[in-house]
PAKOL-896073 format. One record per residue (C-alpha): residue in one letter; x, y, z; chain. Coordinates in Angstrom, 3 decimals, padded with zeros to 6 digits. Example, Ala and Ser with C-alpha at 12.3 -4.5 7.8 and 13.67 -1.06 7.14 Angstrom:
REM residues 2
NODE  residu        px        py        pz  chaine
NODE       a   012.300  -004.500   007.800       A
NODE       s   013.670  -001.060   007.140       A
//
This chain:
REM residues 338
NODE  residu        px        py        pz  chaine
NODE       x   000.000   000.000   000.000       A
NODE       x   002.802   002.279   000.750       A
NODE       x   004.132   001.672  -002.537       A
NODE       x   000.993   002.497  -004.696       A
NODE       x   000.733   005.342  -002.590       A
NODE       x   004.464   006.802  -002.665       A
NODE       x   003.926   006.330  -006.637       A
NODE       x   001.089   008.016  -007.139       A
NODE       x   001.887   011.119  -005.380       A
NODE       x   004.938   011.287  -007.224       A
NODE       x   002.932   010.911  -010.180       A
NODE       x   000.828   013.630  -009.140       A
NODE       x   003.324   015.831  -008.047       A
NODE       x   005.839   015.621  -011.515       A
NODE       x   002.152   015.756  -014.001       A
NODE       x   001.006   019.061  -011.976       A
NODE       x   005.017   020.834  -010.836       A
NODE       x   003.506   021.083  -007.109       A
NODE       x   006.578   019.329  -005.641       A
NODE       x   010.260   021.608  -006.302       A
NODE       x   013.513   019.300  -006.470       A
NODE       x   014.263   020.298  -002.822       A
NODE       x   010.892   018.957  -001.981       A
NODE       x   011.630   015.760  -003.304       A
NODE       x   014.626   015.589  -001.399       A
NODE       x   013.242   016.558   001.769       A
NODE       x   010.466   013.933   001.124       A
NODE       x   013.036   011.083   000.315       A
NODE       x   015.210   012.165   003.279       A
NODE       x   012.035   011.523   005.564       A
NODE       x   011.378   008.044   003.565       A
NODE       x   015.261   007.049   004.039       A
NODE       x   014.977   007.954   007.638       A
NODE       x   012.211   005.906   008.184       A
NODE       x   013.140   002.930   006.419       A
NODE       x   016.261   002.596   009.405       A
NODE       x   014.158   001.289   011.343       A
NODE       x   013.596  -001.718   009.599       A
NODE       x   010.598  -002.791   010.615       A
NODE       x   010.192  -006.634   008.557       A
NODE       x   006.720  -007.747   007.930       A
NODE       x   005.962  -011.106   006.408       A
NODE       x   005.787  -010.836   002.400       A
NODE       x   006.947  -007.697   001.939       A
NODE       x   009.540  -006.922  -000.766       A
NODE       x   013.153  -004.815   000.427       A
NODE       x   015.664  -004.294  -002.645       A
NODE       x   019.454  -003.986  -002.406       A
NODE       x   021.518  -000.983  -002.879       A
NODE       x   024.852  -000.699  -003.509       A
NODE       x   026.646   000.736  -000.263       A
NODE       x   028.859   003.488  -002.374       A
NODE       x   025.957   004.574  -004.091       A
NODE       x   023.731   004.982  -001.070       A
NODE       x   026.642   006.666   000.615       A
NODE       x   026.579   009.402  -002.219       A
NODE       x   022.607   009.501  -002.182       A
NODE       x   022.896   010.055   001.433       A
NODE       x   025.426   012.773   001.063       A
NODE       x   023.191   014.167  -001.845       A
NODE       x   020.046   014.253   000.411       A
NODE       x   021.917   016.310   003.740       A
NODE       x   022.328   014.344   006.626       A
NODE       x   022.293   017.560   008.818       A
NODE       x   019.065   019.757   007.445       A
NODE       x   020.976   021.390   004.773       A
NODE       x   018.707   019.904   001.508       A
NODE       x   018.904   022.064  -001.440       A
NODE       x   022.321   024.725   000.335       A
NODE       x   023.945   025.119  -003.121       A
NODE       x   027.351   025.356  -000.615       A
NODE       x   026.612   022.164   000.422       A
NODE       x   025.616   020.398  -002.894       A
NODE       x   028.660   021.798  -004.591       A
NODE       x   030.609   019.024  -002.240       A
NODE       x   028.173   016.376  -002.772       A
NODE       x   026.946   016.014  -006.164       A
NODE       x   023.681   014.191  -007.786       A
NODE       x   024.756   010.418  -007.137       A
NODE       x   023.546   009.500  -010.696       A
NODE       x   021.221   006.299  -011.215       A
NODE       x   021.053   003.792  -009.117       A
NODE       x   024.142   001.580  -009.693       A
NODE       x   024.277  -002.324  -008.082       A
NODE       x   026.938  -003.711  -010.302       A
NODE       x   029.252  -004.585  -007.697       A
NODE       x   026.955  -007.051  -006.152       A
NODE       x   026.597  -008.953  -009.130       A
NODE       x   028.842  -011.546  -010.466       A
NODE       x   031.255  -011.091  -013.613       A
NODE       x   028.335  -012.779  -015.625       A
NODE       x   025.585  -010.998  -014.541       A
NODE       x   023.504  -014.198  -013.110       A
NODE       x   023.420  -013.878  -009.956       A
NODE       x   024.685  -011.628  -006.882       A
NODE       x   027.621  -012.362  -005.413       A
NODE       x   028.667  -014.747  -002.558       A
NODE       x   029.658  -013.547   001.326       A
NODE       x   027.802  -010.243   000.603       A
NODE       x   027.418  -008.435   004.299       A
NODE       x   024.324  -005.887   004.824       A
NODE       x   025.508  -001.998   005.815       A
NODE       x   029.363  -003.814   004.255       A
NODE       x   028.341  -004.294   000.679       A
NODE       x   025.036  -003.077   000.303       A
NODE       x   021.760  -001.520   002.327       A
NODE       x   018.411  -002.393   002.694       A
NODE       x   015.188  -000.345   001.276       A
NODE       x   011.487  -000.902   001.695       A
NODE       x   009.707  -001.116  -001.728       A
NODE       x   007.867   002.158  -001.411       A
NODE       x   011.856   003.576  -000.974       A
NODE       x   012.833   001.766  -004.086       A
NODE       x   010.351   003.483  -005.870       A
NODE       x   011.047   007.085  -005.035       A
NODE       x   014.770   006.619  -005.673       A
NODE       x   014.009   005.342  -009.654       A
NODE       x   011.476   007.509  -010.582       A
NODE       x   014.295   010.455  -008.848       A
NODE       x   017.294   008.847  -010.139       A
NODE       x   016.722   006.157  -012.747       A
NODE       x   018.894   003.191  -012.997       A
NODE       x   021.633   002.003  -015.239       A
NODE       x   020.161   000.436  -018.387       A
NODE       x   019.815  -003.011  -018.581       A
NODE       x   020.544  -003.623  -014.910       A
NODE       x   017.860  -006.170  -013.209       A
NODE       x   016.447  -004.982  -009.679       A
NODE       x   017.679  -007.090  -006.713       A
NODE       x   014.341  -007.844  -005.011       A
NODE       x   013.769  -010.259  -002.214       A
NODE       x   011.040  -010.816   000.322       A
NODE       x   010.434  -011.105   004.315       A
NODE       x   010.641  -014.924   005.223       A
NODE       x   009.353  -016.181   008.553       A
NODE       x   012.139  -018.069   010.632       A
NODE       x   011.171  -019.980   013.658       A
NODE       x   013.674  -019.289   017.077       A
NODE       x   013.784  -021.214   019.896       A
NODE       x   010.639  -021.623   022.348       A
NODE       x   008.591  -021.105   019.093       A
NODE       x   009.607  -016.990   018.654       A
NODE       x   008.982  -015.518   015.645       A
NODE       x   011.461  -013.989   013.893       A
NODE       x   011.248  -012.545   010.532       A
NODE       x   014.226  -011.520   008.039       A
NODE       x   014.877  -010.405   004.658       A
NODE       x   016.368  -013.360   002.711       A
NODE       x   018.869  -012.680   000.417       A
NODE       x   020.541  -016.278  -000.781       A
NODE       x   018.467  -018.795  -002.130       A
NODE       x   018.468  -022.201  -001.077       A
NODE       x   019.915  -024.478  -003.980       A
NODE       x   018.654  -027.847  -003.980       A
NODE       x   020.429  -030.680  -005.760       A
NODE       x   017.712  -033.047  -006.982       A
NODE       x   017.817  -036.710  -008.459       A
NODE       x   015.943  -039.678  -008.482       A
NODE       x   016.184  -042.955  -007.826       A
NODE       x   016.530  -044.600  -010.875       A
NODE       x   019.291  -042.803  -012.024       A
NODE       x   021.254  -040.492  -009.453       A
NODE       x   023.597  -039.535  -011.899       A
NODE       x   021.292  -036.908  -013.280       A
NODE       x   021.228  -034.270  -010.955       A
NODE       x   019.888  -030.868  -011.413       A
NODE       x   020.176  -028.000  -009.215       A
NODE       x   017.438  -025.506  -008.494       A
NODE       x   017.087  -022.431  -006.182       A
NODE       x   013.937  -021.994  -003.790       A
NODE       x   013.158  -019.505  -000.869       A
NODE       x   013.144  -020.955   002.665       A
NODE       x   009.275  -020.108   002.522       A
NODE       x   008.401  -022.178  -000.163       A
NODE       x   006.454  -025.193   000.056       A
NODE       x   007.029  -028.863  -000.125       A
NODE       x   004.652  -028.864  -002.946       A
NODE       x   006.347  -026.364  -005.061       A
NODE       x   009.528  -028.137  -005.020       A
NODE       x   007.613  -031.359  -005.895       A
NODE       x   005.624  -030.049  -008.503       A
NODE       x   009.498  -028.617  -009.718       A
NODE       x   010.954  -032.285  -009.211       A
NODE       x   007.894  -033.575  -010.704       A
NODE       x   008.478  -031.293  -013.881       A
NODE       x   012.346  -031.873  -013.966       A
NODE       x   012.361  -035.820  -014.197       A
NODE       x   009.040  -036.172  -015.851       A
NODE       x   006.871  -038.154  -013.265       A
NODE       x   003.124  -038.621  -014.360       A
NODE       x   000.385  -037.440  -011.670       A
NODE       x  -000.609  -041.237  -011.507       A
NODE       x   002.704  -042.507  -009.990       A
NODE       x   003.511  -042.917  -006.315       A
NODE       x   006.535  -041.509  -004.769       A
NODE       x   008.593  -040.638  -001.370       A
NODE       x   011.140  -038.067  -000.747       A
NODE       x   014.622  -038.516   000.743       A
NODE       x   017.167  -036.347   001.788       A
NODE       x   021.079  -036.354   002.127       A
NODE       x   021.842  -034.651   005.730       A
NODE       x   025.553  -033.574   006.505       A
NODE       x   027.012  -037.165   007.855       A
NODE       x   025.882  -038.116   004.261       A
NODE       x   023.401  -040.785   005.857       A
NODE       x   020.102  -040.933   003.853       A
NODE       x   016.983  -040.400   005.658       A
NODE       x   012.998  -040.082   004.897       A
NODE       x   012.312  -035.879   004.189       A
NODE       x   010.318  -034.954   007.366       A
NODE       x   009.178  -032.264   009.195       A
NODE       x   010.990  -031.949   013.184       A
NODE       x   011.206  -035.830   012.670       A
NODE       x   007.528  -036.711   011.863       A
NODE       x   006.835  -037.340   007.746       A
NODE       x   005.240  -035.046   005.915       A
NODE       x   001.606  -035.081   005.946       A
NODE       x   000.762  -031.243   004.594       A
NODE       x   003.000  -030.594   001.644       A
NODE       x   001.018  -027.136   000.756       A
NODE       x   001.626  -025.531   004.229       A
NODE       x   005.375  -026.975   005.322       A
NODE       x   008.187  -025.376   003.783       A
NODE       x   011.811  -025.713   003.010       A
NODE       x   012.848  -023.893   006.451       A
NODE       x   010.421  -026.182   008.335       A
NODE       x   012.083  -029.332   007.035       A
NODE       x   015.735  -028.035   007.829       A
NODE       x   017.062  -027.701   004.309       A
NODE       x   019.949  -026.410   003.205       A
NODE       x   022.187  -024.854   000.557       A
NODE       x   023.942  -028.249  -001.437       A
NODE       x   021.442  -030.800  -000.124       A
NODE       x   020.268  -033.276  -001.955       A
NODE       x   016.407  -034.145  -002.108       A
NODE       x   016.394  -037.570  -004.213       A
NODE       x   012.562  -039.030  -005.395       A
NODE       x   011.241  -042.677  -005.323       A
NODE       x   009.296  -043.701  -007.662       A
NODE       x   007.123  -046.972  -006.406       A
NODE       x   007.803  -050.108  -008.294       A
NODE       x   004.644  -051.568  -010.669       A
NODE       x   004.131  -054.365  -008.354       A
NODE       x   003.605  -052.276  -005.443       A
NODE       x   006.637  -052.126  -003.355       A
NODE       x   009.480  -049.651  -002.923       A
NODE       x   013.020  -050.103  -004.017       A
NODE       x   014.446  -051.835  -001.347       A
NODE       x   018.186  -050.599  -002.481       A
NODE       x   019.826  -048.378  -004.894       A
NODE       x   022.905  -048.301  -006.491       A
NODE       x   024.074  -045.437  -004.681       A
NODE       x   028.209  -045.992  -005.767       A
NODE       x   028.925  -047.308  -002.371       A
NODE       x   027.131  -044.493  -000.852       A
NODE       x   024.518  -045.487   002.299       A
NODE       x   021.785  -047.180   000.902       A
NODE       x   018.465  -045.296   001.164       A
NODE       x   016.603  -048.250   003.275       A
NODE       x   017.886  -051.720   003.557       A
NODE       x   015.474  -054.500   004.496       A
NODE       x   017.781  -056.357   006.266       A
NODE       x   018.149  -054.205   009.257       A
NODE       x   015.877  -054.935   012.235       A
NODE       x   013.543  -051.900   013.254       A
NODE       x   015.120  -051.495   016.178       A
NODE       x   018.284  -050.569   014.540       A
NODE       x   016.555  -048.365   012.414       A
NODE       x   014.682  -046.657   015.199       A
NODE       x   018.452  -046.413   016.516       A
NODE       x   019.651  -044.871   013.583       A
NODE       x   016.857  -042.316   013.205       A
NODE       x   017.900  -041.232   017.038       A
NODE       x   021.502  -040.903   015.904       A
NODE       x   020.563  -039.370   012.657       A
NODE       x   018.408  -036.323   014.687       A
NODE       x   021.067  -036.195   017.388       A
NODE       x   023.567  -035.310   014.581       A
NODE       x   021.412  -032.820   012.669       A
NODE       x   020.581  -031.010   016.080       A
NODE       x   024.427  -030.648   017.184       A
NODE       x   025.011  -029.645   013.605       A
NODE       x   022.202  -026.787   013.679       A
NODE       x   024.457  -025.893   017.118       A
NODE       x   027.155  -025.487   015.260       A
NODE       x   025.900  -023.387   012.066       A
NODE       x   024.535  -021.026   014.819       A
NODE       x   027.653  -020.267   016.580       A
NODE       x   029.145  -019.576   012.997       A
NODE       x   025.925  -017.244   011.885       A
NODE       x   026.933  -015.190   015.949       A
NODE       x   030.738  -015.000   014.668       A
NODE       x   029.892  -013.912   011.435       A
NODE       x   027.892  -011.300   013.526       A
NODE       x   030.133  -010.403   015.577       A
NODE       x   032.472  -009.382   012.963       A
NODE       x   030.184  -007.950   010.692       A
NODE       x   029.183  -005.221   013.568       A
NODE       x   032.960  -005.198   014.350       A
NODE       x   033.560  -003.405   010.506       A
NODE       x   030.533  -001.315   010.657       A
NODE       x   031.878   000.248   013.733       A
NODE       x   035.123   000.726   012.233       A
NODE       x   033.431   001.851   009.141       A
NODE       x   031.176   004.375   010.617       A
NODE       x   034.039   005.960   012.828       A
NODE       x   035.793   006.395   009.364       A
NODE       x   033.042   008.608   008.491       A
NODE       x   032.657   010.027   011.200       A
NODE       x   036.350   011.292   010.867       A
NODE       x   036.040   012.331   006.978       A
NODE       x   032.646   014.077   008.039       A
NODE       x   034.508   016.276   010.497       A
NODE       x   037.716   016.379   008.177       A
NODE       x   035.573   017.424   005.410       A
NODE       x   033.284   020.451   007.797       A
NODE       x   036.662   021.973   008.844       A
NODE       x   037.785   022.292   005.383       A
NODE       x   034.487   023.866   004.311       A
NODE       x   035.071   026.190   007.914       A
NODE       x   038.462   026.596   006.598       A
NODE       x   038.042   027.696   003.134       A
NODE       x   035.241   030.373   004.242       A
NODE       x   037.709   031.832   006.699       A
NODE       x   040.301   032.476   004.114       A
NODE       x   038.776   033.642   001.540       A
NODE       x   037.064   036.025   004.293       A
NODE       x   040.503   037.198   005.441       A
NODE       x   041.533   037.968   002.030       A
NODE       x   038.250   039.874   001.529       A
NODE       x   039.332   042.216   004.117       A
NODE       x   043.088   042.769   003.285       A
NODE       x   041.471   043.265  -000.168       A
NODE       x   038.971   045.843   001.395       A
NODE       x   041.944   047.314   003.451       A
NODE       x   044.260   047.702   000.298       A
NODE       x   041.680   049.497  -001.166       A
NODE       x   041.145   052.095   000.987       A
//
């Protein structure tokens, strides 16, 4: 809603010349402001900007009140249209890997996007990096919500030849049933035909796709982040033999077989235990390295915004500077005169 609305005044304002440039900027200052805050709803879309360019647009705007001082924007120039190309790859496919928010790039509602390309443009042929508010689940059941930037990319294959794999990306909020529908798609499996999912965990052990350790029962509502998937898993199909049963081994290249027949069920009940022992220990782990890699992200941005803190002040006392000289050689000027 904020969106339509943000791009309708604008329309309004740029068909009838109410709105001056300096108006513009004040009202993009108060939208930038805002948008600090940061406050994620569920669905909504956030883009990516470039952290040079928002640097300059911030600049641009007046941090301290003075929108529009021609002293002022004589130092800080128009920052041009939006430019991202430093977050994408050399090819253009995708963004790059390891990028850090407020280190590579900063966050902007969609209602902000807006106002900065119909004030600014963008560079031609340069694809908007869009990506929506997922729903993560904490500990104790708290909701927390976050703007997902990587995919997830799936490695899929099926059981009767795992040779052919192809790799997809999905968000953490979509469903089971997309990415079967997907599979379904990829490898060409008829509606009629009766399969089961399996995925590849960590420890490389092969276990039945569930969700917390119970199967899957409602593939439209559970989704990739409730069954704990990850970035280079492998989700593998099984197709149900004519007569009925399920494969009861595959030729995995010495990899563990899927389900073995052999094996009592209380070793397998024993090696489902060990299985969700190990996942849980490794979830431990990923979250002490997502804390680090906290850590030392807010480590940098402190550094970073003492560094312009320091060129802020550098760059006033030069401005101070150059004012008083060329006022003291106004008034020898004067003095010569007379």
């Amino acid at each position: 809603l904020q969106a339509v609305l943000v791009l309708r005044c604008s329309q309004k304002m740029a068909g009838h010349g109410i709105a001056s440039h300096n108006q513009q900027l004040e009202n993009l200052k108060t939208v930038l402001q805002k948008q600090e805050k940061k406050l994620f709803l569920k669905g909504d879309n956030w883009y990516l900007v470039e952290k040079s360019w928002f640097q300059k647009l911030k600049n641009y705007v007046g941090e301290d009140g003075r929108v529009g001082n021609n002293q002022y924007s004589q130092y800080h120039p128009d920052p041009g249209p939006v430019n991202n190309q430093s977050l994408f790859k050399d090819d253009g496919s995708d963004i790059r890997d390891s990028l850090w928010e407020n280190v590579h790039y900063y966050l902007v509602p969609e209602y902000a996007w807006i106002l900065l390309v119909n004030m600014f443009g963008m560079i031609e042929g340069q694809e908007p990096i869009k990506r929506k508010v997922v729903e993560y689940v904490k500990e104790y059941a708290k909701k927390h919500y976050k703007v997902e930037v990587y995919y997830i990319e799936i490695e899929m294959g099926q059981n009767k030849n795992l040779e052919d794999i192809k790799k997809k990306k999905f968000s953490q909020s979509d469903t089971l049933e997309q990415v079967q529908n997907v599979m379904k798609q990829e490898f060409d499996i008829s509606d009629g035909e009766e399969f089961r999912f399996w995925k590849k965990d960590k420890c490389n052990a092969w276990e039945r796709l569930s969700i917390y350790n119970y199967p899957i029962r409602t593939l439209q509502s559970d989704t990739l982040h409730d069954a704990r998937l990850f970035t280079g898993q492998m989700i593998v199909i099984e197709i149900k033999n004519p007569d009925g049963t399920w494969p009861t081994k595959w030729n995995m290249d010495k990899r563990p077989s899927v389900y073995d027949s052999s094996v009592g069920a209380a070793e397998n009940v024993t090696h489902r235990a060990n299985t969700s022992r190990l996942n849980q220990i490794v979830n431990q782990l990923e979250n002490i390295q997502t804390f680090e890699s906290r850590i030392e992200t807010m480590r940098k941005d402190m550094k970073e915004k003492h560094k312009n803190e320091l060129n802020k002040v550098m760059e006033k006392q030069k401005i101070e500077n150059e004012a008083f000289e060329r006022d003291c050689v106004s008034k020898i000027k004067k003095k010569k005169e007379l």
